[in-house]
C-alpha positions as CSV (number, residue, x, y, z in Angstrom):
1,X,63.9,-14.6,30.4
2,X,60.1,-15.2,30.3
3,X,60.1,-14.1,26.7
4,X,62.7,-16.6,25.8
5,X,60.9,-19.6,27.5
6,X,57.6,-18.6,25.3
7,X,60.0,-18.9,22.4
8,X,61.2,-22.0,23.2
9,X,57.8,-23.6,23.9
10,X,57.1,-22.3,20.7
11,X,59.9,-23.8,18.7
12,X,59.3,-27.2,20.6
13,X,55.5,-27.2,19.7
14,X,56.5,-26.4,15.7
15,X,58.9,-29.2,16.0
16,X,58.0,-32.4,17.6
17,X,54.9,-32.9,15.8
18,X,56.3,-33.7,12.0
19,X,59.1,-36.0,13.5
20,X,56.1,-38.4,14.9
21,X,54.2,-38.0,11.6
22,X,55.9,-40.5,9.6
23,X,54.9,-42.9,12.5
24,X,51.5,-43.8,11.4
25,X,49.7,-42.7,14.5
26,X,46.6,-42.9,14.2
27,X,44.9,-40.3,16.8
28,X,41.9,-39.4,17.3
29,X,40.1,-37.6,20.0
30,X,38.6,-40.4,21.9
31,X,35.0,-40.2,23.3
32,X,35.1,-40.8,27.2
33,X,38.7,-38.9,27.8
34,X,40.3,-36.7,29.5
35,X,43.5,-34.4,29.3
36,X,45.0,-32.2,31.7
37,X,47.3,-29.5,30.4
38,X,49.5,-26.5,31.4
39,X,49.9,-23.0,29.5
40,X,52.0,-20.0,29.6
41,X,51.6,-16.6,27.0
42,X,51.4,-12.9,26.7
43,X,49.0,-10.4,25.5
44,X,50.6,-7.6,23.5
45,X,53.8,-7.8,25.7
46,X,53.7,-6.1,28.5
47,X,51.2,-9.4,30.4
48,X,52.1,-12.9,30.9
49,X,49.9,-15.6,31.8
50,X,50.2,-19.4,33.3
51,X,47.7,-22.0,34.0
52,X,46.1,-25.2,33.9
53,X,43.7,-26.8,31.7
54,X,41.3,-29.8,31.9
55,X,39.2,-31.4,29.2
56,X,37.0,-34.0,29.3
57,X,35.7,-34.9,25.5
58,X,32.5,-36.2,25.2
59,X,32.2,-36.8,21.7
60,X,35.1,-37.0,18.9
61,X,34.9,-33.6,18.0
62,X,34.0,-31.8,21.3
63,X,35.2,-31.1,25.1
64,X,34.5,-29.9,28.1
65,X,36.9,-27.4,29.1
66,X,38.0,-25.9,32.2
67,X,40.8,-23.2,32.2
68,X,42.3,-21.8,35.4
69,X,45.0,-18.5,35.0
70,X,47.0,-16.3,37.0
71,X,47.8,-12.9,34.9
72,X,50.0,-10.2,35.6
73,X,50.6,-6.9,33.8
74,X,52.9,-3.7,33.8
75,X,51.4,-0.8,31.8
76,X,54.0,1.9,32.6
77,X,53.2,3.2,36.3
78,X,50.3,1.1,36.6
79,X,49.8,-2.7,37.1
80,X,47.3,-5.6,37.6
81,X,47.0,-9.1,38.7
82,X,44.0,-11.2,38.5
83,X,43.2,-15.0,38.6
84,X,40.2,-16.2,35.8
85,X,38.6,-19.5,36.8
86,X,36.6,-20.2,32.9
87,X,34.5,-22.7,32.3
88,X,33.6,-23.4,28.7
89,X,33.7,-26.2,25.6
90,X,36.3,-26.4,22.9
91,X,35.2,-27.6,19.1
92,X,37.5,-29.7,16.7
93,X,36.9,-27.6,13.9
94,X,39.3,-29.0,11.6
95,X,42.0,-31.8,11.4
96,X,44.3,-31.6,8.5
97,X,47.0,-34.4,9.5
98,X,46.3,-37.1,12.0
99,X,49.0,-35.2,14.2
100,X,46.8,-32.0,14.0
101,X,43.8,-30.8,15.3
102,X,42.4,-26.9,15.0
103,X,40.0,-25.8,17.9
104,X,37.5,-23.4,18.7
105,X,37.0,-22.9,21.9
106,X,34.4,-20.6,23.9
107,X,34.1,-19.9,27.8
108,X,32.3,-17.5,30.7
109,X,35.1,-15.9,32.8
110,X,35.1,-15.6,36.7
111,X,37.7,-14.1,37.7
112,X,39.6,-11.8,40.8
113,X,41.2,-8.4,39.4
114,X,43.8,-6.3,41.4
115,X,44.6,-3.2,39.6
116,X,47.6,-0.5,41.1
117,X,49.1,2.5,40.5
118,X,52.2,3.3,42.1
119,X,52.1,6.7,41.3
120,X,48.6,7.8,43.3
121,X,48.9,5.3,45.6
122,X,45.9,3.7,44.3
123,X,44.9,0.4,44.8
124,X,41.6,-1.3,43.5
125,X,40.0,-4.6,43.7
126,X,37.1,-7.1,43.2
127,X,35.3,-9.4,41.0
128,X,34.7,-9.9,37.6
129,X,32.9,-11.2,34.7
130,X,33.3,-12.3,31.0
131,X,33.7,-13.8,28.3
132,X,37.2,-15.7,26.4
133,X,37.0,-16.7,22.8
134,X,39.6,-18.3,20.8
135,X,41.5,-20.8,18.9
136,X,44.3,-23.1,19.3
137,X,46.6,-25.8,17.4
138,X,47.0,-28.8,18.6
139,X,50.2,-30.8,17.8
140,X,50.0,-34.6,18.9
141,X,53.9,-35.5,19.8
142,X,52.4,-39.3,20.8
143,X,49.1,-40.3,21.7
144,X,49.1,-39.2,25.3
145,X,51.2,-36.0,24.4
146,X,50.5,-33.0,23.1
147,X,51.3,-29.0,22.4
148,X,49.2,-26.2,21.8
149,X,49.6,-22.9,20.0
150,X,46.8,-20.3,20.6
151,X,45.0,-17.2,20.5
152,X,42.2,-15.5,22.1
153,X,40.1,-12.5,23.1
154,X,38.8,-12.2,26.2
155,X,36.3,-9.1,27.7
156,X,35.6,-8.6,31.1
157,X,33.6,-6.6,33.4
158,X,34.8,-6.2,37.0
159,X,33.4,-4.5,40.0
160,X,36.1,-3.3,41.5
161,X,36.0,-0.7,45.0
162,X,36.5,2.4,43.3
163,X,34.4,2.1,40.4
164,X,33.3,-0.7,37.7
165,X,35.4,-0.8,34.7
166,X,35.4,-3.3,31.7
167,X,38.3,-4.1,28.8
168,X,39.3,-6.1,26.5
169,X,42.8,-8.4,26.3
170,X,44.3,-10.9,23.7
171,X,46.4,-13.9,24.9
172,X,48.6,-15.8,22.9
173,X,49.8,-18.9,24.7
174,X,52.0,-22.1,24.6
175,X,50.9,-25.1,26.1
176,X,51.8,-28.7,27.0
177,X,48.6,-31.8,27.5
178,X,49.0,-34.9,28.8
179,X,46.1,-36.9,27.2
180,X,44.9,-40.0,29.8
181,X,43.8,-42.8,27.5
């Protein structure tokens, strides 16, 4: 079920944008906005991930960005669950249609982890640290509506009770932005 809701946000973000291209919007990202947003992805399969976003852009090319994510994973007889408050900025790097934007985006994690494993009755918890990288597409649907496709890498390093540990995890992600203009 959850796979086939990433699908479809998928297919809806590869589709709306070129039916609003041959309406000549003209969109740029506007100095002095904002755009509030919500995501949902995966890592390699076995994670999902929801959350908000918020941007404020400060120049045409470049925003403010504040990510907030609940995460949940299965790895066999083990699982986690975490929530990553990130702070960060997001670049414009390119726009090759005036319905398209490609970003770059950069941002510290703070973040809760919760790892188990049912198997040794083991249960660990505590804070973490980090750091998210990543890109994303950004398809404008109207002027005040946008998807996103993305991808990123994230590291972090959490302090959990029985021991620090630190890892790496990809996210690929879907998302829907509401642009206030």
């Amino acid at each position: 079920m959850k796979k086939k809701m990433f699908i479809s946000l998928v297919v809806l973000a590869l589709c709306a944008p070129p039916t609003w291209a041959a309406s000549k919007l003209s969109l740029l990202h506007i100095k002095n906005t904002h755009a509030i947003g919500l995501t949902a992805g995966t890592g390699w399969g076995d994670t999902f991930h929801v959350g908000g976003t918020y941007h404020y852009y400060f120049h045409r090319r470049w925003s403010v960005v504040g990510f907030l994510d609940y995460e949940r994973g299965f790895f066999e007889k083990s699982g986690f669950q975490c929530i990553n408050f990130m702070p960060g900025i997001e670049a414009a790097i390119w726009q090759p249609a005036n319905w398209l934007y490609i970003h770059a985006m950069g941002a510290a994690i703070i973040g809760w982890d919760s790892w188990q494993n049912t198997d040794m009755m083991l249960s660990r918890q505590g804070p973490c640290v980090g750091l998210a990288l990543g890109l994303n597409f950004e398809f404008y649907a109207l002027p005040q509506l946008s998807f996103t496709l993305g991808a990123g890498q994230s590291w972090k390093y959490c302090f959990l009770s029985g021991g620090d540990t630190n890892y790496f995890s990809p996210k690929f992600s879907a998302g829907i932005r509401y642009n206030i203009q």
